[in-house]
N, C-alpha and C positions, 0 to 999 in steps of 0.2 A: 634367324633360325628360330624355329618353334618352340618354346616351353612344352618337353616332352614328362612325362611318367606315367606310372600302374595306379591309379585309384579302383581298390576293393575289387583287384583284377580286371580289371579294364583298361584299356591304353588311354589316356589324353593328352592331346595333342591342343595348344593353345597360343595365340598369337595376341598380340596386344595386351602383356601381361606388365603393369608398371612394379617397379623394383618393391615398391610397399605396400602389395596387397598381401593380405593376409593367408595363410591357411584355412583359417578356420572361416572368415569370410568365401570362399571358395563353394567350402563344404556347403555351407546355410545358405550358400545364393544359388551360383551358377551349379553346383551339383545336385542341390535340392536333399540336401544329408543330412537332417537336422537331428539327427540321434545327436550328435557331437553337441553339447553343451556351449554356450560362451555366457562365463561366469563373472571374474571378476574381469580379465583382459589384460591380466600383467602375469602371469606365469604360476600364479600363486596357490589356486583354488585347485585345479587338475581335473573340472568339468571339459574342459575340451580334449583332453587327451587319448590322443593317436598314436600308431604302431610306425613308423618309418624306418622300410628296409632298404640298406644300399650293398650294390652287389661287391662282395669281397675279392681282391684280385687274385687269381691263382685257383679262385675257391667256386664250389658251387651251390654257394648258398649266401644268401643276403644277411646283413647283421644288422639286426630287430633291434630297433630303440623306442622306447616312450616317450613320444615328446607333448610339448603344450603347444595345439595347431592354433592358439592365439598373438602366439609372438612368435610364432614362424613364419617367413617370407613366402608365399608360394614359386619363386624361382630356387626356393632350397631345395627342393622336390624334384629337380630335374636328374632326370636317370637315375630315381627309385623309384621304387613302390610304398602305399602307401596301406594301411588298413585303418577302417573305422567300424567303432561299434553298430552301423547299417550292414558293412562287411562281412558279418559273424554269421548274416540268414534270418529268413523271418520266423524259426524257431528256434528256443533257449538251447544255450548251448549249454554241455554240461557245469561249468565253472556259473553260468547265467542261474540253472536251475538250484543250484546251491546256494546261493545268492541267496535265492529264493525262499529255498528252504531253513536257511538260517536267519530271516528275518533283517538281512542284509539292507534292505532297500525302505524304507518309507516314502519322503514326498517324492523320491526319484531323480531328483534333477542332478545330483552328485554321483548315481548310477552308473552313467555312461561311463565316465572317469575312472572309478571304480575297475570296471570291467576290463577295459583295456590295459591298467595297468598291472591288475593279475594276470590277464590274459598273457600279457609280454613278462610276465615272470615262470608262467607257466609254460613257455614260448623258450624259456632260455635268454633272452633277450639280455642285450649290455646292463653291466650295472644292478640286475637280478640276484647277483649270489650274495646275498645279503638279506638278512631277516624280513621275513612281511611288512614287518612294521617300518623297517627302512624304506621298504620298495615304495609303501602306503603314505610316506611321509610329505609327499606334494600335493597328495589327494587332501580335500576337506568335504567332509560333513555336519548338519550342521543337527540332523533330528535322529538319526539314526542311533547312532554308540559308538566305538569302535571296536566293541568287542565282537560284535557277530559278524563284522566285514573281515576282522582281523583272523576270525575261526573262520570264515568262506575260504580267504586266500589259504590257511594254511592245509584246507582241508583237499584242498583243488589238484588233481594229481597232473601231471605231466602234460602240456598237448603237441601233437602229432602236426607237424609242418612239412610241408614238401615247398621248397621253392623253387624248381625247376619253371614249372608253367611261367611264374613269374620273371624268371632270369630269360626266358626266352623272348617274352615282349621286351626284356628292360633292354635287351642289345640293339635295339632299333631304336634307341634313346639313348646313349652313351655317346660322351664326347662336350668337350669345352661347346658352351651355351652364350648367347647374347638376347637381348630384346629390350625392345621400348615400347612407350605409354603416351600420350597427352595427358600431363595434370590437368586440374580442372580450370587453371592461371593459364591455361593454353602451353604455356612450359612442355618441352619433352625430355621425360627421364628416360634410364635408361639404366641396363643394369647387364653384368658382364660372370661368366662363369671360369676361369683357366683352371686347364686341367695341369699345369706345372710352375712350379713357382719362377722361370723364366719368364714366361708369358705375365705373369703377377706381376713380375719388375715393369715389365716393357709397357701394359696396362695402366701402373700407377704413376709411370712417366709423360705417359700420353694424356692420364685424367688425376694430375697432383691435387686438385680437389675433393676424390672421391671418398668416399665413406665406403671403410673398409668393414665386412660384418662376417664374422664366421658363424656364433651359434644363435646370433641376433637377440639374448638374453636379456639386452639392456637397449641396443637400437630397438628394437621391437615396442617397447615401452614409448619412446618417441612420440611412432605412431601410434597407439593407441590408446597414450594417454593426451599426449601433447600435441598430436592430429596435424604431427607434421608430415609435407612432403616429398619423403629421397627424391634424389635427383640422379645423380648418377652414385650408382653402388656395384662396388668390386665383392660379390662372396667367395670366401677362401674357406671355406670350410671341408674342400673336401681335394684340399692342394697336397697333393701324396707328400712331397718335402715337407709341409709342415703339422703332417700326422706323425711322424719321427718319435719312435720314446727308445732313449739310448741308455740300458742300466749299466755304466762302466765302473771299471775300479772304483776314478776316482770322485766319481758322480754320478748323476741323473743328468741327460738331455731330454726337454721336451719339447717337439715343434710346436710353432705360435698356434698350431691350430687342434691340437691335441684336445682333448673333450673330457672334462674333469673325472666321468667317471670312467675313460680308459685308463686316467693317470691313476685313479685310486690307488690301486693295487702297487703301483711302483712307490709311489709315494708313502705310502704305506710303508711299506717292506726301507723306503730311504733312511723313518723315524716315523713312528708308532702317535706320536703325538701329530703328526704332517696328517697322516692319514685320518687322525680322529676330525681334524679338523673339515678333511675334503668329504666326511661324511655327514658333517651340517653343512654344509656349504649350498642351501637351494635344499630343495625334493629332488626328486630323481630324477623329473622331466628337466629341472636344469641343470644337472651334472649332465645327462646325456646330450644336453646342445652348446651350454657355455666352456668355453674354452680356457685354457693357461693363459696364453696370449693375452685374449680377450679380455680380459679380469684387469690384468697389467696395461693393456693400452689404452683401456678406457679413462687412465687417469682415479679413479672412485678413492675419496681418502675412507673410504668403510669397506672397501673391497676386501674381503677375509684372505686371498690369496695372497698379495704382496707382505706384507707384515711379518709371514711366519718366510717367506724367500729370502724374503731382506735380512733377517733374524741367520740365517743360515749361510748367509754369505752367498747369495746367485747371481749371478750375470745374466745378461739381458742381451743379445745379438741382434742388431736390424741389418734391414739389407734393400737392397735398391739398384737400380742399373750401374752407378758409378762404384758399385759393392759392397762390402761389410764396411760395421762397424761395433764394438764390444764394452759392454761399459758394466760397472757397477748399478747393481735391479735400483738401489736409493737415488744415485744418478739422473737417474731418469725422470722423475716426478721435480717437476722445477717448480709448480703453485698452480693453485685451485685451477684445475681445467687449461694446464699447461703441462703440457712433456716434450723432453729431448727426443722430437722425431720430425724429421722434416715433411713435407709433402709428397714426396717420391719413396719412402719408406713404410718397410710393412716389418713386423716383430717375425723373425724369420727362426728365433727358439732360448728357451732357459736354459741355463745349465747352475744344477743345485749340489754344491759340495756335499760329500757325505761327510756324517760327524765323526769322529773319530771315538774313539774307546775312551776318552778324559774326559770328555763333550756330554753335559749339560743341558739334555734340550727341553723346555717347557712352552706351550704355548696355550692359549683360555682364548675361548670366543664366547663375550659376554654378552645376551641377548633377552629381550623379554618371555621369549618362549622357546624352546627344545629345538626344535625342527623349523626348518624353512621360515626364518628369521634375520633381517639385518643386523650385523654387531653393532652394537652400541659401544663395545669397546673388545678389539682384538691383539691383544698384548702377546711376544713371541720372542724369545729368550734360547742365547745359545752361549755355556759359559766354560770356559775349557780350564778344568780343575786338574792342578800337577802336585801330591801331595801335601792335600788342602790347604792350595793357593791357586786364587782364580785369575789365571795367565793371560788370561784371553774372553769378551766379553763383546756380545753382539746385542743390543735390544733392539725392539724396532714393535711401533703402536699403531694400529689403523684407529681410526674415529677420535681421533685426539689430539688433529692439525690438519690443516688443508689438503694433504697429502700424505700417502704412508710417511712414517718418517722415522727416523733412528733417534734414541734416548743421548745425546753425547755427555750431558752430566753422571748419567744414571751408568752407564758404561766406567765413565771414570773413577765412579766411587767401587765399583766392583772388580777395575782392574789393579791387581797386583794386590789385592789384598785378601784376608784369608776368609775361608767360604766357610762364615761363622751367622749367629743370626744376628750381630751388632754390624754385619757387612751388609745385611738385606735390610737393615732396618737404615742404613744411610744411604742406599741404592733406593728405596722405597721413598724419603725425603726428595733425593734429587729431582726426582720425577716431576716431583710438584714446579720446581724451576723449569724441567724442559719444553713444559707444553703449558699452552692457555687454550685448551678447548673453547667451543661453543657448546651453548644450550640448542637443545632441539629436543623432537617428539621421543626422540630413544632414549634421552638422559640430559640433565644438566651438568654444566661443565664440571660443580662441587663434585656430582656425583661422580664423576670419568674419572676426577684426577682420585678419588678416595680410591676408586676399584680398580686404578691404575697401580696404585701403592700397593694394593691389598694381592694383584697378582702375583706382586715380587715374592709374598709370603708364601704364597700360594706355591710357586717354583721351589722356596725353601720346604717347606711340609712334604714336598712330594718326593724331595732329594731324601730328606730323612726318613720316608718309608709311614710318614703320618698322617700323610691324606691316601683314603681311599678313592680312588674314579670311581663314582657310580653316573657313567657317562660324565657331561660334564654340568654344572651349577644351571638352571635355567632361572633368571630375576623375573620375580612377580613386580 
């Protein structure tokens, strides 16, 4: 079957497509688009970024994302539409001429990026309601400022989409997708779409092999850093079961393929501090494509996701033809580039206890800079205080062992005793026994376990009303 979608309203239809070509190689070759930047090639810079509409069921209108067309697959495009800054026409559009006017633009190469990511804020697009400076925070410049891009975007009013015309080509493209390639090893990849998470089981039974990729956040790097292969690859990212977000009593459900910034908002509203964090998590372009799931299946001991789940007590559900199965989120991480999932399993959803009214939640993502940065240390705390006595104690540190992982000294010194600052100051001690970090480019191990200590404090200050958030700490 064809690799079908809308690029910049036009239908393409495409045969011989291998599961790891890129988007943005697409645009700059076989489409001849080369408005679309390709910058750095890991998600980072936001010179390549695209508008990707997929059509909403019930609805008549497509939901506009911004993503980075350098770690996108071009089989993730099948039965959407796509917009690029070639897209927009061969005169400035209003949002373009403001640009203009506010001195927006110098050497230009960062332009393109720019554009389309206010355009898709201006557009309404996911992940949009949120400050310029949020929407702007995957984009980089390097001569410009960010003052005059930042007065473009705020000045930009509204723009007017109609996406009928588009929904009518996208119906002659809808429907579970398949196709293969010859590598250049003569090998044939191949790569598979299901439109149900049935068909996923039945799929993952049939290729226990496959590489599983929803927003391809971090597969995508593979290819185009490590100039690997796929071979045969399952995308789930657009498996209606596991787009699921359940806000119930007594929790949050979020299917494995949920997209961090549709969770935002729940996650958010779950604890304030969850939410602070899913809003560094990447730039926008990677909230709009990397997933809950994703984050947790990849194994990453610096994944910012697991650490504050784990902290709050989540479960983790897989599933597979023979069926479920349910475990505790720490459970799951057994060591470095090992986890509890067999080959016929795909992460089928979260479910994240809500805190209760006694409950203690603090979480810090410690990083060399603000925005769209790896933690170097992501500490997350859940401590359930019953007339200042801490009953109940959850920690849990990303970048500070091979895998997420829970504090069990650090827990113990905190439980059952009273939530004093001679209590943080021996919880803060523990630490130093729970974990032997490594050194790397983000920090030496001295420095993780000091600012491992120094969160506990941190969670204390914030309990007594003595730390201000002005956002959170960014280390020079």
């Amino acid at each position: 079957m064809a690799l079908r979608f809308v690029c910049d309203g036009e239908l393409v239809e495409l045969d011989g497509v291998a599961p790891g070509d890129t988007v943005l190689d697409f645009l700059r070759g076989r489409a001849s688009k080369t408005g679309t930047k390709e910058g750095c090639g890991e998600g980072d810079c936001g010179a390549c970024t695209v508008l990707v509409g997929t059509p909403v069921p019930g609805a008549d209108r497509l939901d506009w994302r911004a993503v980075n067309a350098c770690i996108q697959f071009l089989p993730m495009l099948h039965g959407k539409a796509v917009l690029t800054v070639d897209g927009l026409g061969d005169s400035l559009t209003p949002l373009q001429q403001t640009m203009a006017c506010n001195g927006a633009s110098q050497c230009g190469f960062c332009t393109p990026g720019f554009v389309m990511s206010l355009r898709g804020r201006a557009m309404g697009a996911a992940g949009c309601d949120l400050p310029v400076g949020d929407v702007l925070a995957g984009n980089l410049c390097r001569c410009t400022g960010y003052g005059p891009l930042l007065d473009a975007g705020a000045q930009h009013p509204p723009a007017e989409r109609d996406d009928a015309p588009l929904l009518a080509m996208l119906r002659r493209a809808a429907g579970p997708a398949c196709g293969h390639a010859t590598l250049p090893d003569g090998r044939t990849a191949r790569w598979f779409i299901p439109d149900n998470a049935d068909a996923l089981a039945t799929l993952l039974a049939q290729y226990p092999g496959a590489r599983i990729v929803a927003g391809a956040t971090d597969v995508g790097l593979w290819v185009t850093k490590k100039l690997v292969d796929l071979e045969t690859v399952i995308f789930v990212g657009d498996v209606p079961e596991l787009g699921v977000i359940d806000d119930g009593a007594e929790g949050l459900t979020l299917g494995g393929a949920v997209r961090y910034a549709d969770a935002h908002a729940a996650l958010a509203q779950l604890s304030p501090e969850l939410g602070e964090l899913v809003r560094r998590l990447g730039g926008l372009q990677v909230r709009n494509a990397g997933t809950v799931g994703g984050n947790i299946a990849n194994g990453s001991p610096i994944g910012d996701g697991p650490p504050a789940l784990i902290a709050l007590g989540a479960t983790l559900t897989l599933r597979s033809v023979r069926g479920r199965r349910t475990m505790p989120l720490e459970d799951f991480f057994i060591a470095y580039g090992r986890q509890d999932r067999a080959a016929d399993e795909f992460v089928e959803s979260v479910f994240v206890p809500r805190p209760g009214a006694q409950d203690v939640v603090h979480i810090s993502k410690l990083s060399k800079r603000f925005d769209s940065d790896i933690s170097a240390v992501c500490g997350a705390f859940r401590l359930t205080v019953e007339q200042g006595t801490i009953t109940a104690a959850r920690v849990a540190f990303g970048g500070m062992a091979a895998t997420p992982r829970r504090a069990p000294l650090a827990e113990a010194a905190l439980t059952g005793a009273p939530f004093t600052a001679a209590t943080m100051a021996a919880a803060a001690a523990a630490i130093r026994a729970d974990f032997a970090p490594l050194s790397d480019v983000r920090g030496s191990a001295a420095y993780r376990l000091e600012a491992a200590g120094n969160l506990v404090w941190r969670l204390w200050h914030q309990a007594q009303g003595q730390a201000v958030r002005v956002q959170e700490v960014a280390l020079g």
